[in-house]
C-alpha positions in Angstrom: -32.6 -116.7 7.8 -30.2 -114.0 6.1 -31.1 -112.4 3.0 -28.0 -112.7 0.7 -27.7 -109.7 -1.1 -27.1 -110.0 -4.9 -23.2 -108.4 -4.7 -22.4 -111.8 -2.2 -22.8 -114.1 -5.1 -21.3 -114.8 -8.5 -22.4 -113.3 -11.2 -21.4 -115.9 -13.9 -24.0 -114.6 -16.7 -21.0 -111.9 -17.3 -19.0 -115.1 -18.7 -21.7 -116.3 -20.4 -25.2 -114.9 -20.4 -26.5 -118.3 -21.4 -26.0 -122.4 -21.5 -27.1 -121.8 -24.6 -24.1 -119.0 -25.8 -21.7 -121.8 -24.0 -22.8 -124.2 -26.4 -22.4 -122.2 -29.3 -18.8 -121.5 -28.5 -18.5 -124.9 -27.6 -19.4 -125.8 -31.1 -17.4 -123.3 -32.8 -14.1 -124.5 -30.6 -14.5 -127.6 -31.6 -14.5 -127.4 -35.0 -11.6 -125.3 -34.6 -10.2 -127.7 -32.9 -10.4 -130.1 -35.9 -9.0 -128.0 -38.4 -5.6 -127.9 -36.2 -4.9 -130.7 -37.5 -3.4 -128.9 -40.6 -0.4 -127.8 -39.1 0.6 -131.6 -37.9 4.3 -132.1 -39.9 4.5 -128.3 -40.5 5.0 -126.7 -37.3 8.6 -125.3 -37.8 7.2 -123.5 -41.3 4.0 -122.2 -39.6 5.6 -121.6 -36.2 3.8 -118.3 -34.9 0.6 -118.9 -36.9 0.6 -122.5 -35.2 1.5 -121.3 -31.6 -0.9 -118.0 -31.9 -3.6 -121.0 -32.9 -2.9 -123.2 -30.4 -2.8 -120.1 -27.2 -6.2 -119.4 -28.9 -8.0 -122.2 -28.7 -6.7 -123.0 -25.1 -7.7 -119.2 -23.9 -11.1 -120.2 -25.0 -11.4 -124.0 -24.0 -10.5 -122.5 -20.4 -13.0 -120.2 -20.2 -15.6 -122.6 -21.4 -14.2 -124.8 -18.5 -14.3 -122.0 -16.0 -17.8 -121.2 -16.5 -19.0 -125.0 -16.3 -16.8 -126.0 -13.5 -18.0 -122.6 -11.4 -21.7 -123.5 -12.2 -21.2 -127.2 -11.2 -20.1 -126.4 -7.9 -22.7 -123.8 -7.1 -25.2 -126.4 -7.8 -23.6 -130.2 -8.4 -27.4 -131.5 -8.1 -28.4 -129.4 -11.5 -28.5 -131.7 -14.3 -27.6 -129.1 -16.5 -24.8 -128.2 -14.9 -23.6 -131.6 -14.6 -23.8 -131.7 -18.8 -21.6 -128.9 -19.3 -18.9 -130.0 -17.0 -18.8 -133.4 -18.7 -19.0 -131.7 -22.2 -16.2 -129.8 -21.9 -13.7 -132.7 -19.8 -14.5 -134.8 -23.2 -13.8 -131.7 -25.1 -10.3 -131.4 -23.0 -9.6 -134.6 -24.2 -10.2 -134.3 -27.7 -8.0 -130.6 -27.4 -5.3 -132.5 -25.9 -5.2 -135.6 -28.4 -5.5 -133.1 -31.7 -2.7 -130.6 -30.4 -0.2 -132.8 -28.9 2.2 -133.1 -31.7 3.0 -129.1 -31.6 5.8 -129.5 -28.8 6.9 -132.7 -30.1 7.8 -130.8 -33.4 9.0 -127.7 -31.9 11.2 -129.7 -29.9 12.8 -131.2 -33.4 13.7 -127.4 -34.6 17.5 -127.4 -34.7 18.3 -124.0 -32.6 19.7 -122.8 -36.2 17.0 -123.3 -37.9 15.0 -121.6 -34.5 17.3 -118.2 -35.1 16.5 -117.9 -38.4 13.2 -118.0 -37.8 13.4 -115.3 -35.2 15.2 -113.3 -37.5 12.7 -113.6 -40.4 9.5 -113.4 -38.1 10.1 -110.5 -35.8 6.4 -111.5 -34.7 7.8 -114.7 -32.7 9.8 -112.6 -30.4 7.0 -112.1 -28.2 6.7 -115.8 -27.5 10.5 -116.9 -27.5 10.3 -117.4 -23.7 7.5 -119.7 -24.1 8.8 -121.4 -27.1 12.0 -122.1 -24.5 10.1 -123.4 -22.2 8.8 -125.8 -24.4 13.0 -126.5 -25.6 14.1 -126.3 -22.1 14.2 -130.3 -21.9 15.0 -130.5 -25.2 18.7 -132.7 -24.4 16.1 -135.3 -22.4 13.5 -136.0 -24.9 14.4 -139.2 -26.7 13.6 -140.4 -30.0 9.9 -140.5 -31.0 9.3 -143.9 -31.2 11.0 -144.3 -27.8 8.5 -141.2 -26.4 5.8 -143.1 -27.5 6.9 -146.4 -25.7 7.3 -144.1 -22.7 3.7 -142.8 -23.1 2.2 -146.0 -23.5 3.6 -147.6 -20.6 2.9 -144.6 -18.4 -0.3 -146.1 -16.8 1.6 -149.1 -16.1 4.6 -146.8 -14.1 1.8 -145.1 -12.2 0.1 -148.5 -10.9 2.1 -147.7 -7.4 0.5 -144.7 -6.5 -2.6 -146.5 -7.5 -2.1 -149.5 -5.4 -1.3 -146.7 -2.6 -4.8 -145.1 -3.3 -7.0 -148.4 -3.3 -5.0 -149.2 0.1 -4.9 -145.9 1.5 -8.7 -144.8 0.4 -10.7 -147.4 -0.8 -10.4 -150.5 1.2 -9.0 -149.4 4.5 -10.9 -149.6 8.0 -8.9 -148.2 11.2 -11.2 -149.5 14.0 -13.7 -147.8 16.7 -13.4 -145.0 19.1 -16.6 -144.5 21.1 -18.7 -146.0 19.0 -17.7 -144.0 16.1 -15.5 -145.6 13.2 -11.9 -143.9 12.7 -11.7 -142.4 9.0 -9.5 -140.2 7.4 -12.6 -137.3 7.4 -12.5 -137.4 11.7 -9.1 -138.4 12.6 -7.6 -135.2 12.8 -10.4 -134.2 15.2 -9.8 -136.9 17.5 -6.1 -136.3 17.1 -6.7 -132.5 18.8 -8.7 -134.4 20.9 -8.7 -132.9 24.5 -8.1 -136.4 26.1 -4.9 -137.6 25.7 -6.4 -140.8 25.9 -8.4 -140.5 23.0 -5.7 -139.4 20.8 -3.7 -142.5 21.6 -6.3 -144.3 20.7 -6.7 -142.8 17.8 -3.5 -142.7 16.7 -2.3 -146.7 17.5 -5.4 -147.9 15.4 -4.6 -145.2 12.4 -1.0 -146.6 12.5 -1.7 -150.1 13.0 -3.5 -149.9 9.7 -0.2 -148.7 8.0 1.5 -151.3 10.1 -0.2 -154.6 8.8 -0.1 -153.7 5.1 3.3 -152.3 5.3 5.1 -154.8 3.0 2.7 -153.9 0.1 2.9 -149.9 0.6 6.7 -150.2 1.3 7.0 -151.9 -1.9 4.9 -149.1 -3.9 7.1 -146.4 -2.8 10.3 -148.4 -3.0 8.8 -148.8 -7.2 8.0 -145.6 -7.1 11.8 -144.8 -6.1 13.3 -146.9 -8.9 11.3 -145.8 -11.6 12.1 -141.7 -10.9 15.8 -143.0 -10.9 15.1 -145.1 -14.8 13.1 -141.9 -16.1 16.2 -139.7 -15.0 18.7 -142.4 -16.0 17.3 -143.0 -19.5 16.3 -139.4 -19.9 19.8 -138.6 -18.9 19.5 -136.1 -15.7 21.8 -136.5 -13.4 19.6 -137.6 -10.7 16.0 -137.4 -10.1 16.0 -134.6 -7.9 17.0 -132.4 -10.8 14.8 -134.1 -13.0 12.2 -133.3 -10.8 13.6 -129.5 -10.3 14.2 -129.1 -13.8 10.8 -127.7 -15.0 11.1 -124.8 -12.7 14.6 -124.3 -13.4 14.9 -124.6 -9.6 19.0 -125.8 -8.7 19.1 -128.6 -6.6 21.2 -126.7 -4.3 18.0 -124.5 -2.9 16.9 -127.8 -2.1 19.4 -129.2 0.0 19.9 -125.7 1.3 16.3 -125.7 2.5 17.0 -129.2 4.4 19.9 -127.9 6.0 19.1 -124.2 7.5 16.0 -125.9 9.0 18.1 -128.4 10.8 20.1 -125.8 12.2 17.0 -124.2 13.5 16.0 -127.4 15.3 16.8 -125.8 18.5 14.3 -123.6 17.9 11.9 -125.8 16.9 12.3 -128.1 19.8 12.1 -124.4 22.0 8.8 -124.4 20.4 7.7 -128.1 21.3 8.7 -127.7 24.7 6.4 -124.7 25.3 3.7 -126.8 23.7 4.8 -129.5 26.3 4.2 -127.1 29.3 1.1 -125.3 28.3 -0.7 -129.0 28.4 0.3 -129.7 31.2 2.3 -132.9 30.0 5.5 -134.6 31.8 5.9 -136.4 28.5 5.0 -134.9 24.6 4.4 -138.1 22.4 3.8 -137.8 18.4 0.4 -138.0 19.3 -0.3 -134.8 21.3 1.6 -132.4 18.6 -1.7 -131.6 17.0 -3.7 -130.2 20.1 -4.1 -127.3 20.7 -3.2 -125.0 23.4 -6.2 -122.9 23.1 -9.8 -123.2 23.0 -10.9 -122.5 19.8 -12.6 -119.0 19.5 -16.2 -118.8 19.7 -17.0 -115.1 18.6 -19.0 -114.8 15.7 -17.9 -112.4 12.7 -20.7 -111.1 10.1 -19.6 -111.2 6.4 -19.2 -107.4 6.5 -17.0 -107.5 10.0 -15.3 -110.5 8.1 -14.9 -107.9 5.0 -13.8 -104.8 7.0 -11.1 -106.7 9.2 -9.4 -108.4 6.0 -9.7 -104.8 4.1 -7.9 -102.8 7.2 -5.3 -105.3 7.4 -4.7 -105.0 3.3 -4.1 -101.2 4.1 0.0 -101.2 4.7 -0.3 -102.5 1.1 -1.6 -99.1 -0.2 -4.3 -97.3 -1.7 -4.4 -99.1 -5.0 -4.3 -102.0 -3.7 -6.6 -101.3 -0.9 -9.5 -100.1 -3.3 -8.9 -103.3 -5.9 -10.0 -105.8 -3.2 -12.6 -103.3 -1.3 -13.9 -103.1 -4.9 -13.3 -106.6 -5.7 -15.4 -107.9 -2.0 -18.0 -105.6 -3.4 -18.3 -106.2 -7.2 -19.4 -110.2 -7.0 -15.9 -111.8 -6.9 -17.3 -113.7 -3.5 -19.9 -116.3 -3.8 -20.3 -116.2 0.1 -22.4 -118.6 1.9 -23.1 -122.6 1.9 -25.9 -123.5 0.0 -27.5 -127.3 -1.4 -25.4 -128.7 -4.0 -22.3 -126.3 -3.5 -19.1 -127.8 -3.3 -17.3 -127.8 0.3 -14.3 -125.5 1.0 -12.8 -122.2 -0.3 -10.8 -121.8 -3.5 -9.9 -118.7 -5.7 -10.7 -119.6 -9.7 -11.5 -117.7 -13.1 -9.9 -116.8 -16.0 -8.0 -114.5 -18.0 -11.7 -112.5 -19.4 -13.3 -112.9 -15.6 -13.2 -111.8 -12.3 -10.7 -113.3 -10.2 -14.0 -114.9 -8.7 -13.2 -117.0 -4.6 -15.9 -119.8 -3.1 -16.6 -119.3 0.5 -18.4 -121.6 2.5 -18.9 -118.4 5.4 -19.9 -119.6 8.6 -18.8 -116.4 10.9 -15.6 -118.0 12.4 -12.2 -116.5 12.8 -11.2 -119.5 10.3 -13.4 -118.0 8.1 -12.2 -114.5 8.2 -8.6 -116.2 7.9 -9.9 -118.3 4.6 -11.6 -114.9 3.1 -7.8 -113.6 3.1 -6.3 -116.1 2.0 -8.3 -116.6 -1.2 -8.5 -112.8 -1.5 -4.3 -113.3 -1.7 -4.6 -115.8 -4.4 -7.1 -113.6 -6.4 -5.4 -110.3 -6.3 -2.3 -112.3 -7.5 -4.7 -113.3 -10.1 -5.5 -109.8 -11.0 -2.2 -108.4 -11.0 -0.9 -111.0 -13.2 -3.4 -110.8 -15.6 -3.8 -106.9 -15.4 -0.4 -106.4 -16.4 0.4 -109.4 -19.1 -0.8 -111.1 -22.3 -2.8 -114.4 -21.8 -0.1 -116.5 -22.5 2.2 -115.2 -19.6 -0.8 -114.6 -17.0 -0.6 -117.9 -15.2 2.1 -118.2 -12.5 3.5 -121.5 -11.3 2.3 -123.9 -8.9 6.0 -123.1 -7.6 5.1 -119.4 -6.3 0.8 -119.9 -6.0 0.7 -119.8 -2.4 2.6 -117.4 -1.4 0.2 -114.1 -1.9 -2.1 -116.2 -0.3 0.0 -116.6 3.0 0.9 -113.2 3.1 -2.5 -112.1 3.3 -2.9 -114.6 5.7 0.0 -112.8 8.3 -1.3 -109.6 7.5 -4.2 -110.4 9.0 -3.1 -111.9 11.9 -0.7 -109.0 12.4 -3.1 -106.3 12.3 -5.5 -108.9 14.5 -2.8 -109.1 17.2 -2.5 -105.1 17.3 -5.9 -104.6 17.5 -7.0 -107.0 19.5 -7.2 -106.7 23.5 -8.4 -110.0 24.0 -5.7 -112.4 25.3 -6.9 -115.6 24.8 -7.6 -114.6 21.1 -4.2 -113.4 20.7 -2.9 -116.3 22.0 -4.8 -118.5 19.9 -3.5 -116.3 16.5 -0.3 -117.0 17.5 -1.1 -120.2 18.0 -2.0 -120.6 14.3 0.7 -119.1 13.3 3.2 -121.3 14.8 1.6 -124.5 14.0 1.8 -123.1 10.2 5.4 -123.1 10.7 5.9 -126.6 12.1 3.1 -127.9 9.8 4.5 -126.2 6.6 7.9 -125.5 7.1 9.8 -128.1 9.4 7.1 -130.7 8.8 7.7 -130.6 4.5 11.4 -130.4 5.3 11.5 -133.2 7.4 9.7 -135.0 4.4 11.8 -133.4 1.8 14.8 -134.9 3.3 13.1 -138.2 3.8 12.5 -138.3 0.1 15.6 -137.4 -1.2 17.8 -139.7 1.6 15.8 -142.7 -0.4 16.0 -141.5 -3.4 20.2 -140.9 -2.8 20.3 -144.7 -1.2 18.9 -146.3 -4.0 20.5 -144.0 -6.8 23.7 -145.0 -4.9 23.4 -148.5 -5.4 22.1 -149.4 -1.7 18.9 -152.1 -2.4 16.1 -150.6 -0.2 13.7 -152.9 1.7 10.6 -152.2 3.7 13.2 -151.9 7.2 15.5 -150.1 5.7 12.8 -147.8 4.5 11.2 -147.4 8.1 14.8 -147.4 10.0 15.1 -143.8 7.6 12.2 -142.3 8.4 12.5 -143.1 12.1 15.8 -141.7 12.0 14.5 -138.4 10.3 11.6 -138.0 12.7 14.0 -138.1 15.8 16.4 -136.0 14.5 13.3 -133.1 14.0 11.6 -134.0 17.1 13.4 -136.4 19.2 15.0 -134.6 21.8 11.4 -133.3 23.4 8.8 -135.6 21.9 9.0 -139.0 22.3 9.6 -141.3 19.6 6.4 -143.6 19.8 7.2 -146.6 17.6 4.3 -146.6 15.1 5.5 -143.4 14.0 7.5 -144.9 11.4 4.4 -146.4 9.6 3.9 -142.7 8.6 6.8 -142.8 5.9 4.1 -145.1 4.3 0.7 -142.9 4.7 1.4 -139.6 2.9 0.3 -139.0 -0.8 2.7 -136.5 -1.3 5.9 -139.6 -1.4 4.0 -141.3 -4.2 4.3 -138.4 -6.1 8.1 -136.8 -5.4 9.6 -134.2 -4.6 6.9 -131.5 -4.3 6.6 -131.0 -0.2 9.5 -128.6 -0.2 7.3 -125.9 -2.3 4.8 -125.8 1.0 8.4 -125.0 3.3 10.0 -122.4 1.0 6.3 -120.8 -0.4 5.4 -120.0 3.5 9.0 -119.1 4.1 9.0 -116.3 1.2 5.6 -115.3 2.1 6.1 -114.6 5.9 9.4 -112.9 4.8 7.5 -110.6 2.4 4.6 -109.8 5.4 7.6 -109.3 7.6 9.2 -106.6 5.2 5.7 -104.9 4.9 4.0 -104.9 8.0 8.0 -103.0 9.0 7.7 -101.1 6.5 11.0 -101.6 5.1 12.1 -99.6 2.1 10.6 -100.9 -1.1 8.6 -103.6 0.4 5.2 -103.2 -0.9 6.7 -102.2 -4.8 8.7 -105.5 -4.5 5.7 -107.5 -3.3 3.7 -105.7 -5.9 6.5 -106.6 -8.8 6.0 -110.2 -7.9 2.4 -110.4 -8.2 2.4 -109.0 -11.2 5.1 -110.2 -13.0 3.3 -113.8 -14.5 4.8 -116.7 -15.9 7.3 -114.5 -18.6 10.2 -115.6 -16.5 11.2 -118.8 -14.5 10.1 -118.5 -10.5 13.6 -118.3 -9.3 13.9 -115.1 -11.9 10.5 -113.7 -10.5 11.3 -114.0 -6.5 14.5 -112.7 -7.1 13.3 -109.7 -9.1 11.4 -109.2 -6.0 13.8 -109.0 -3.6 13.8 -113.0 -2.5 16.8 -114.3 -3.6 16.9 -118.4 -3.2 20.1 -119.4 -4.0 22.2 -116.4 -2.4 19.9 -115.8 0.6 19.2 -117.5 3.7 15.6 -117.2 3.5 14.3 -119.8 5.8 16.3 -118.3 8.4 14.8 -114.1 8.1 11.5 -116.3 8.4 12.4 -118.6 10.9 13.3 -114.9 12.7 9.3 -114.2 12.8 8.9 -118.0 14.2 11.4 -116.7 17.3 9.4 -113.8 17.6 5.7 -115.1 17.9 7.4 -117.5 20.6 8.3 -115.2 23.1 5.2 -112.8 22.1 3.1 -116.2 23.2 5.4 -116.6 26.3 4.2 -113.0 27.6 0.7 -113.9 27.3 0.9 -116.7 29.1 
């Protein structure tokens, strides 16, 4: 067995040198905590001394929870583990139910009143974005008593994506293949299953699920449709899509812009199927054979250091500076490297604003690995950046932009992979990967995207939905993306009903444009076009002090004047015929 050396594991006693220093700030927070309670009804006369509180007591509830929640999934069988993490969720709870009332009351300062206070307290200038942010849906918050009402019944307005869970999750059974019961954990391997038998199989008894209990899911996300359209109605958007778009300031317009310069590159995409098509050897592509793939997977075996050295070299178009952060990083204990009892599964990227950007790996010497290693190392070093060059309360970036330093590292990779590399099969299989990441991520969310809002529109519009007219949508959607190459199996319409992502709306088309903005950015650097890396640098480290839209654009990614999806789609085009010459 491999020693692991001391620098390939987490070194969380720099949080917190002790459970028993956690507990002491614990105990200190949460009195703090208590005494907030002082400023309830006088906000608008203690406004920075209330806010500067508030960021306070949040900077340091977070790091409490980052230290517990790293230790509990080093080690989830460690009692003692397990006591912090539960501490500290009852401690969130407590946070959140003795701060709450500090937006309500910001969001009753009249914007007179706000400018005065601007102009008396110079001090407050410093957090005027964030106070905004806070007024930005000022015009849709109704009374108090009405909030409250709202509030209360939210549990109840949620029971369809409950209903959806205990369906999809909890009481569902698919059937047999082989002996071996179809779950949700193993139906993507038989899906790439080599035997097109297999994967019909698996696929009919998957749908066929979704089939029988149809009525009851359709009538979840058909509930789940009309109440977005009473939240936006009463709350007075114009439409749930730009309730939903709202929050990242994001105009509806990027949206339906998205929907329709991928359509236009259906061609393409359907250029793509069909080589998929002829390297299996298949007269006819059904829904079911999308997912398999064209080559074997690799077998070579990569050490942690080869793992290291090949995601360093291809980090080196991005500079020296940058270069040396994440050598140092790799080698300074931001990697907690290999599987161990207790540890949680997976790969994520996690810290806080006092810590190392620290990743979990669960190494186990494949490519995918090597591929995971950058793609947390892209969501660190965005972590870094962000936090090297702001104050705490603008160091977070939104869930709108997170992946996309993540999936850039990702293509620089592959990129310096494919030049280096004189193995064809292992070429062929990176550019494998990298298509599939643009039908999974950006024609597969748009596809979805579209679904959502074409029911959203048809009920919005005054058209009742039902569970056919529901079905009879997505069906039509599906062909449109696929339907001149694969064909349209029937139970493929069930799958409007299966994915999580509808019972909580309009989020899929952040997966299209973040990996379209992301391989646009890779494409700029790896051809080193002029101000590339400074741009890509400016975003990283630009934070949460101005809306995404703001951020990309500063950078060079303009959404709403730029075609986008199209200079990406460009790259698609490319690793197509780079595949064709391999074959």
């Amino acid at each position: 067995m491999t020693k692991i050396k001391n620098q390939e594991k987490w070194d969380l006693d720099k949080i917190y040198p002790s459970f028993h220093v956690w507990n002491q700030e614990y105990d200190y927070l949460k009195e703090r905590i208590d005494k907030y309670k002082i400023y309830k009804n006088n906000v608008k006369d203690k406004l920075f001394e209330s806010l500067t509180e508030l960021i306070d007591l949040e900077r340091i509830i977070s790091k409490l929870y980052v230290y517990a929640k790293m230790n509990y999934d080093l080690d989830s069988l460690n009692e003692g583990n397990n006591e912090l993490l539960n501490k500290i969720n009852n401690l969130l709870d407590l946070f959140s139910s003795q701060t709450n009332f500090f937006e309500l009351e910001v969001l009753k300062i009249t914007d007179k009143d706000l400018n005065e206070l601007y102009s008396k307290d110079s001090q407050l200038n410093e957090y005027e974005y964030l106070i905004e942010k806070i007024r930005a849906e000022k015009k849709h918050f109704l009374s108090e008593k009405e909030e409250n009402i709202l509030s209360l019944s939210s549990s109840i307005r949620d029971t369809n994506s409950k209903v959806f869970a205990k369906l999809n999750d909890t009481d569902c059974y698919f059937g047999m293949i082989d002996n071996q019961e179809l779950t949700h954990g193993n139906y993507s391997n038989f899906i790439r299953h080599h035997d097109q038998n297999i994967r019909k199989k698996a696929f009919t008894l998957y749908h066929e699920y979704y089939q029988k209990i149809q009525n009851a899911l359709s009538e979840c996300l058909i509930s789940e449709v009309k109440n977005n359209i009473f939240i936006a109605n009463i709350r007075k958007y114009k439409d749930p899509l730009a309730m939903y778009l709202n929050a990242d300031k994001v105009d509806p317009k990027i949206y339906t812009n998205l929907i329709k310069n991928v359509k236009k590159n259906i061609p393409l995409f359907n250029e793509y199927l069909n080589l998929k098509k002829d390297e299996l050897g298949l007269k006819k592509l059904h829904m079911y054979d999308l997912y398999t793939p064209l080559n074997p997977s690799s077998t070579k075996e990569y050490t942690y250091e080869e793992a290291k050295y090949l995601v360093l070299e291809s980090l080196k178009v991005m500079g020296d500076e940058y270069y040396n952060i994440a050598k140092g990083g790799l080698n300074d204990h931001w990697v907690d490297v290999y599987p161990s009892k207790g540890k949680t599964s997976g790969a994520y990227s996690f810290g806080h604003y006092e810590t190392k950007p620290y990743i979990l790996m669960n190494f186990n010497k494949t490519l995918n690995s090597v591929e995971t290693l950058a793609h947390e190392l892209g969501h660190s070093m965005h972590s870094y950046y962000s936090r090297e060059y702001n104050p705490y309360h603008y160091s977070d970036y939104s869930i709108f932009v997170a992946e996309i330093a993540s999936n850039t590292h990702e293509l620089l990779l592959f990129d310096y992979l494919l030049k280096t590399s004189q193995d064809k099969n292992m070429k062929k299989t990176i550019i494998e990967t990298i298509l599939e990441s643009f039908k999974g991520s950006i024609f597969r969310q748009t596809q979805f995207a579209e679904f959502e809002k074409e029911l959203h529109d048809k009920e919005f519009n005054g058209e009742v939905l039902t569970n056919n007219k529901l079905l009879n949508i997505y069906a039509k959607i599906n062909e449109d993306y696929y339907g001149k190459v694969v064909v349209q199996d029937e139970l493929i319409k069930y799958e409007a009903l299966r994915i999580p992502h509808f019972y909580s709306s309009f989020y899929v088309y952040k997966y299209a444009l973040g990996l379209a903005v992301a391989y646009v950015f890779a494409s700029r650097i790896i051809n080193k076009e002029d101000k590339a890396v400074e741009n890509y640098l400016n975003f990283l480290k630009s934070g949460s002090k101005k809306y995404p839209l703001e951020v990309l654009k500063d950078a060079g990614i303009d959404l709403v004047n730029q075609d986008i999806i199209s200079e990406a789609l460009v790259l698609f085009k490319n690793y197509i015929e780079e595949y064709k010459k391999l074959i």
